[in-house]
N, C-alpha and C positions, 0 to 999 in steps of 0.2 A: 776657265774659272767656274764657269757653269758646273760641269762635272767635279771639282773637288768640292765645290758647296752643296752637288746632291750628294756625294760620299759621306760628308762631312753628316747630311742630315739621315741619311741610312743607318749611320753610326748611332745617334742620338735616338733616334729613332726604338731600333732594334731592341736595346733594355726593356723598352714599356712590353714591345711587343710577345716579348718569352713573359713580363709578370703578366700579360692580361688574364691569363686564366686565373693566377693567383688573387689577382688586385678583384675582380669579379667576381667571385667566391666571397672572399672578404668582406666586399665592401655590401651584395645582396642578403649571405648570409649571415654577416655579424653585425656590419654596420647600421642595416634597417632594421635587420632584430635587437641590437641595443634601444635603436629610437624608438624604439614599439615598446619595451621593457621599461624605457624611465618613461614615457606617456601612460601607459597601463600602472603604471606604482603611483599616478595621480588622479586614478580613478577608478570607479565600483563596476568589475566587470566580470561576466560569469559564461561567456564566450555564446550566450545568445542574443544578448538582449545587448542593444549601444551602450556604450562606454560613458559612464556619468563622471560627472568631475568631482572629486570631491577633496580636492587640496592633500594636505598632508594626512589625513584620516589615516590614511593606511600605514604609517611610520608609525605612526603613534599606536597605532593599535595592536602595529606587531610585538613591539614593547611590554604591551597589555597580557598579551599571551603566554601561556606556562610553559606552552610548547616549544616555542621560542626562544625564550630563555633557557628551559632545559637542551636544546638545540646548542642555543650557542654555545653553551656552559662546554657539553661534550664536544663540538667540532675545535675547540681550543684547548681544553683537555689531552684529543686526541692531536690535536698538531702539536703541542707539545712533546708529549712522550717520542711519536711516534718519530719525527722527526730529528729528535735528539738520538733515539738509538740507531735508527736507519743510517747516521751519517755515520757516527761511530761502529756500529758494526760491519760497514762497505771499508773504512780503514782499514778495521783490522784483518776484513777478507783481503782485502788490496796487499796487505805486506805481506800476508803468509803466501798470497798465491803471485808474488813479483820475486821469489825464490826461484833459486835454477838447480830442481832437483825433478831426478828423471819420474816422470809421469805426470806432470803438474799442471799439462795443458787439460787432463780429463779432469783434475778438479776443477779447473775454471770453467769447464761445459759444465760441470756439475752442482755446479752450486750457480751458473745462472740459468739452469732450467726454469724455475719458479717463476722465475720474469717473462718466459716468451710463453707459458699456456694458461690459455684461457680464464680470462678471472673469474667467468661463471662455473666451469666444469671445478677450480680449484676452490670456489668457494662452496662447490655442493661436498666437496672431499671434506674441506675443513669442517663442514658442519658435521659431519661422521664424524669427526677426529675427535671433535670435543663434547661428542655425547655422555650420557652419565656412564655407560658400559664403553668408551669408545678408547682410542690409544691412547691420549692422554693421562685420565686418569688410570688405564692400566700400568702405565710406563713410571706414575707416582707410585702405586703400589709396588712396584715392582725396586725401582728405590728403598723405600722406608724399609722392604724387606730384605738387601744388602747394601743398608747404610755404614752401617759398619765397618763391611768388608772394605765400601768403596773409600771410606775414609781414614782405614787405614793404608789401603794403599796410595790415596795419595802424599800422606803427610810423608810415609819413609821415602818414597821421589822426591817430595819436595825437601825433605833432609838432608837426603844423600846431596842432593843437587847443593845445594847450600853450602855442606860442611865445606866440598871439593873446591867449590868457589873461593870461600874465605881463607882455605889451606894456602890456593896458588895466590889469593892477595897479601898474604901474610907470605909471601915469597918473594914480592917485589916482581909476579909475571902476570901480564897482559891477559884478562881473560874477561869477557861478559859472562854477565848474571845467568843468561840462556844459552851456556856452554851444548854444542847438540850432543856433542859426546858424553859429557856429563848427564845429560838429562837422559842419555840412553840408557848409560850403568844406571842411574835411579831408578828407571822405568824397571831394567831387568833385575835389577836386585827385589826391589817389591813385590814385583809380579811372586818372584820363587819364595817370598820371606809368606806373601799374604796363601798363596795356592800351601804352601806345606802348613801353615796354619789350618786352613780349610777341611785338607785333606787328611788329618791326623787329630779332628774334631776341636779344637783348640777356638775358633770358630764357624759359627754356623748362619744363616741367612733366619731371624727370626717371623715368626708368624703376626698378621699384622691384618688388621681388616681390611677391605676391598676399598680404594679412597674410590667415592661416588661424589665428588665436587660439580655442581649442576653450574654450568655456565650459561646457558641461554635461559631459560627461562627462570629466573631472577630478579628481584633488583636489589639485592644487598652491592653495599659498594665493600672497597679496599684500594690502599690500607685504612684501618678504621683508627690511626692515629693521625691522621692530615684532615677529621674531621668533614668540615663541608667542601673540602676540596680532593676527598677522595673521590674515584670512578667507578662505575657501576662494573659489575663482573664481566655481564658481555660485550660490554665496549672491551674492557681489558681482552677478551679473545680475538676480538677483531685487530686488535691493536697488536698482537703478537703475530697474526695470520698477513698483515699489511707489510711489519717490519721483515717477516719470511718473504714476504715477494715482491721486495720493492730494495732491498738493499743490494741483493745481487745488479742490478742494475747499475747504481750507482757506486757499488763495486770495480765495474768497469771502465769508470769516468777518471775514478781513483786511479786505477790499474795503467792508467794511458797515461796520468801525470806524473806516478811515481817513474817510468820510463821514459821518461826526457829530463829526469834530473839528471842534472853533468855528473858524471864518474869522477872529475876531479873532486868536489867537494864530499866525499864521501872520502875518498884518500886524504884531502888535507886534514880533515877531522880525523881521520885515524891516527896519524901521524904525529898528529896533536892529543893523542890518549883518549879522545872521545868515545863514548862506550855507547853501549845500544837505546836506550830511554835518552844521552844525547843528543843521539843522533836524527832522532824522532821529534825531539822539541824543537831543535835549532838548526835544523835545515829540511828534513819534511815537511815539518807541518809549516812553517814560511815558505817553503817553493810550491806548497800544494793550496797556496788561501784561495787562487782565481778558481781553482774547482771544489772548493768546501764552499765559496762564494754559490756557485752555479750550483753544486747540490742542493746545499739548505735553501735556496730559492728555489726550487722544482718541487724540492719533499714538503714546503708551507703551503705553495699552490695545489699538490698535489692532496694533503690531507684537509686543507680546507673547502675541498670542493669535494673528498671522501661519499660517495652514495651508493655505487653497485653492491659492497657485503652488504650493506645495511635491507638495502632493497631485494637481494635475493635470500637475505634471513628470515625474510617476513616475519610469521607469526610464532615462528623458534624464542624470540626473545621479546620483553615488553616493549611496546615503543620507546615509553621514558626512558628507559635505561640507554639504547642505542640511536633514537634519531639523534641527527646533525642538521646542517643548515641547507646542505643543498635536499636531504630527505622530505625536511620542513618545506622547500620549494616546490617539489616534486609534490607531494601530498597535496598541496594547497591548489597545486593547479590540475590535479586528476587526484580528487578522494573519490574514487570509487561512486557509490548511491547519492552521495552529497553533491550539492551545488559547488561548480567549481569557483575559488576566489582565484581570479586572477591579479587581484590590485594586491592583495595583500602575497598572494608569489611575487611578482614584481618589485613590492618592495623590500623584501626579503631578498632578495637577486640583488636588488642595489647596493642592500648594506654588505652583504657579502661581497661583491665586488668592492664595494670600497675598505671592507675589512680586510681584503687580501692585501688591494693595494697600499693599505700602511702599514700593515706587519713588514710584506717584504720588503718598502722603505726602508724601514725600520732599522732591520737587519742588513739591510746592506750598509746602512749608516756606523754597525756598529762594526760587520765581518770587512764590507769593503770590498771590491770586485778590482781588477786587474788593473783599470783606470786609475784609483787611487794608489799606487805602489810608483806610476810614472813618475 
């Protein structure tokens, strides 16, 4: 008896003993640095002098603040956007690269590069990128200067494609909208309709000034029709440079659940004439909610605590235009020359924390995570 009750408690035992590193970690550096965090947001403290109490002063004061609010304004702004396109564009990364066409494992290394280097080396690149002589706007210039061309050649693709489709529906045979063989002939017909145009002067690439659109240093917003709820321009840079290195990620989260959906239900709905935009509403996107669940939860925590572009932008762009909440924390408890506020970081840190935690209630209440499907 002895011995199957010491087994018994070696068993019991053993789980604490593999978390203690974890539980330890956790519990000195997050759980006494929470307690430190909501006791400093009740009091005036400047990291020399004792900790004065001074009640809720500091809630109230952060409220008071422009910065603040322009703070908040933008870290919600940007989880908006930023979050909405990241999940929708990791989809549609997900189904073109859950294709079994020969070479498709180097797009997947290739389009999640952006995700494994370094956010500071990517974020010095981007700041090149979008200088006023930088690729960006050469890559618009370069545009407007075979706009034409490019939109003639896609309208006769998208024509061709089209006619051939509604030919074989008006035949009574089975074909989706994004026939590949179809869109092949479209592509090669265009290509040869738009090049002998080109090359026989018919069309030509017109001359068009240099676009010099200044994104950092700014604060004009856009769009100027959403009024007071447009965004400043270089949030908007940050916010296409995030949704570049942060989708491919979750890309792959997509990429793991479209492959474990059963092959059967993809044959029943065939079977049953179900065509491609189908098949994507009513058994995709319901077999894939417990991971649109876990991304849009990563990508709201993930943009609402947004600080490194902001902070290796520095003085590229105003601050109104680009702090956020955790910047506004960050700033408040090391400005530089100035006295550090730590009550009023602190409680800035609480509201943030607690504004993360209702959004993503929030959302879970309305997406739902795997639990609610039992």
């Amino acid at each position: 008896m002895g011995r199957v009750s010491s087994a018994r408690l070696r068993e019991k035992v053993a789980p604490y003993v593999l978390l203690a590193p974890f539980l330890f970690s956790l519990i000195v550096f997050f759980g006494y640095a929470f307690a430190r965090v909501v006791y400093f947001s009740f009091t005036e403290y400047d990291l020399f002098s004792a900790p004065r109490w001074v009640g809720l002063k500091n809630y109230l004061n952060i409220f008071r603040d422009l910065d603040f609010t322009r703070a908040m304004k933008n870290s919600l702004t940007f989880m908006l956007v930023v979050t909405t396109a990241q999940t929708i564009i990791a989809l549609l990364l997900a189904l073109f690269l859950n294709q079994k066409v020969r070479g498709i494992k180097f797009f997947r290394a290739a389009y999640y590069m952006p995700s494994v280097a370094s956010s500071v080396v990517v974020t010095l690149i981007f700041i090149w990128f979008f200088q006023k002589r930088g690729v960006l706007n050469f890559l618009i210039t370069k545009f407007k200067e075979y706009q034409a061309i490019i939109w003639l050649f896609l309208l006769i693709a998208a024509g061709i494609n089209i006619l051939l489709v509604a030919w074989e529906k008006l035949r009574r045979r089975p074909v989706s909208l994004f026939e590949p063989s179809f869109a092949f002939l479209g592509i090669l017909v265009s290509f040869i309709v738009v090049f002998s145009a080109v090359r026989f002067g018919f069309l030509a690439p017109r001359e068009v000034q240099p676009a010099e659109i200044i994104w950092f240093n700014t604060t004009k917003t856009w769009p100027d029709f959403l009024g007071s709820l447009s965004f400043s321009i270089p949030l908007g840079a940050i916010m296409i440079f995030n949704i570049w290195t942060t989708a491919p990620t979750f890309m792959l989260l997509y990429l793991a659940g479209l492959q474990d959906i059963p092959r059967e239900l993809y044959e029943a709905a065939q079977v049953d004439g179900a065509e491609g935009w189908h098949i994507i509403l009513h058994i995709i996107v319901p077999q894939l909610k417990p991971i649109t669940f876990l991304v849009v939860t990563m990508g709201l925590i993930g943009t609402l605590q947004m600080f490194d572009q902001v902070a290796i932008l520095g003085s590229q762009a105003p601050r109104s235009a680009v702090i956020t909440l955790a910047y506004y924390i960050y700033s408040n408890l090391f400005p530089g020359s100035s006295t550090p506020r730590v009550g009023m970081a602190s409680a800035s840190a609480m509201f943030l924390a607690l504004l993360t935690a209702l959004i993503v209630y929030a959302q879970r209440r309305v997406i739902g995570g795997e639990s609610d499907n039992a």
